[in-house]
C-alpha positions as CSV (number, residue, x, y, z in Angstrom):
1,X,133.6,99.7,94.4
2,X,130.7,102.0,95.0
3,X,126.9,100.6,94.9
4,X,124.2,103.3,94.6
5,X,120.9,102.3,94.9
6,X,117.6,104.9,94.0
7,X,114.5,105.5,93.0
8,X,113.6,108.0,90.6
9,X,110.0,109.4,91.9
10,X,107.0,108.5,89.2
11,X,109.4,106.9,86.8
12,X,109.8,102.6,87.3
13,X,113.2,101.3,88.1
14,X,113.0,98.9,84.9
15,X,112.4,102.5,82.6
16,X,115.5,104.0,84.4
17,X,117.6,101.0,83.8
18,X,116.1,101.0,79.5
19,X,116.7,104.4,79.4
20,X,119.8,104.7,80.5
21,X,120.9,101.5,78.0
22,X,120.0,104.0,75.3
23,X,122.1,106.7,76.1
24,X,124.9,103.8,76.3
25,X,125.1,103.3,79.6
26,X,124.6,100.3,82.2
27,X,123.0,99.7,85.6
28,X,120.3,96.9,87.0
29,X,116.8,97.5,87.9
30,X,114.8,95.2,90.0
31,X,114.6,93.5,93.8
32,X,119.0,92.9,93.9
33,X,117.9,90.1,96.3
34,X,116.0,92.6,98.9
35,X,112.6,91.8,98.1
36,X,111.3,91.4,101.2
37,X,112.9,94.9,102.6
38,X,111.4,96.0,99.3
39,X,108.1,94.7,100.2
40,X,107.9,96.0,103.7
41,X,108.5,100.1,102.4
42,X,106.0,99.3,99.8
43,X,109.0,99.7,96.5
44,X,108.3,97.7,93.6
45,X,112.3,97.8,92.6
46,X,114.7,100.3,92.8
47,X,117.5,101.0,90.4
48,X,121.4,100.5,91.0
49,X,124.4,101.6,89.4
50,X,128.3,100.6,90.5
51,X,130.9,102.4,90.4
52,X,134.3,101.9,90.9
53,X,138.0,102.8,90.9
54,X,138.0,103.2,87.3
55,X,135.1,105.7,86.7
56,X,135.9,108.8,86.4
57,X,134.5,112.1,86.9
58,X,133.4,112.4,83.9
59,X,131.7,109.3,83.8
60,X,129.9,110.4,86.8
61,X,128.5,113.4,85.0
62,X,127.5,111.5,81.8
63,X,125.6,109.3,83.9
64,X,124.2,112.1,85.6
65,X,123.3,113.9,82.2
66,X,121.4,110.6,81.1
67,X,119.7,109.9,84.3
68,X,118.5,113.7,84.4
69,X,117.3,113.0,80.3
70,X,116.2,109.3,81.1
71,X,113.6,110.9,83.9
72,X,112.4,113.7,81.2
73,X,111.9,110.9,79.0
74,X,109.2,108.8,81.4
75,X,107.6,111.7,83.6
């Protein structure tokens, strides 16, 4: 399994993780027990989306495609 964690600059983790729910698709948003690194670099929360031996490629690009829409959406 493959964890990706990210920001998405100017747009809040928790509008990332609603946005993508629209478009169908899941991920977390918040602290993921790290608060304290997340403190000390000054991040309210960061996004995170898993992955794993299932997904496939085109998976990958429909979350991309939603993500890229998702940001449009909040900027």
């Amino acid at each position: 399994m493959a964890i990706v964690s990210f920001v998405a600059d100017g747009v809040h983790p928790h509008d990332v993780a609603t946005g993508l729910d629209v478009e169908g698709i899941a991920i977390r948003g918040g602290h993921h027990c790290t608060q304290p690194l997340m403190a000390r670099f000054g991040i309210p929360a960061t996004a995170r989306a898993s992955f794993a031996m299932y997904n496939t490629t085109a998976d990958v690009d429909t979350f991309v495609a939603a993500l890229k829409k998702t940001i449009q959406v909040f900027r």
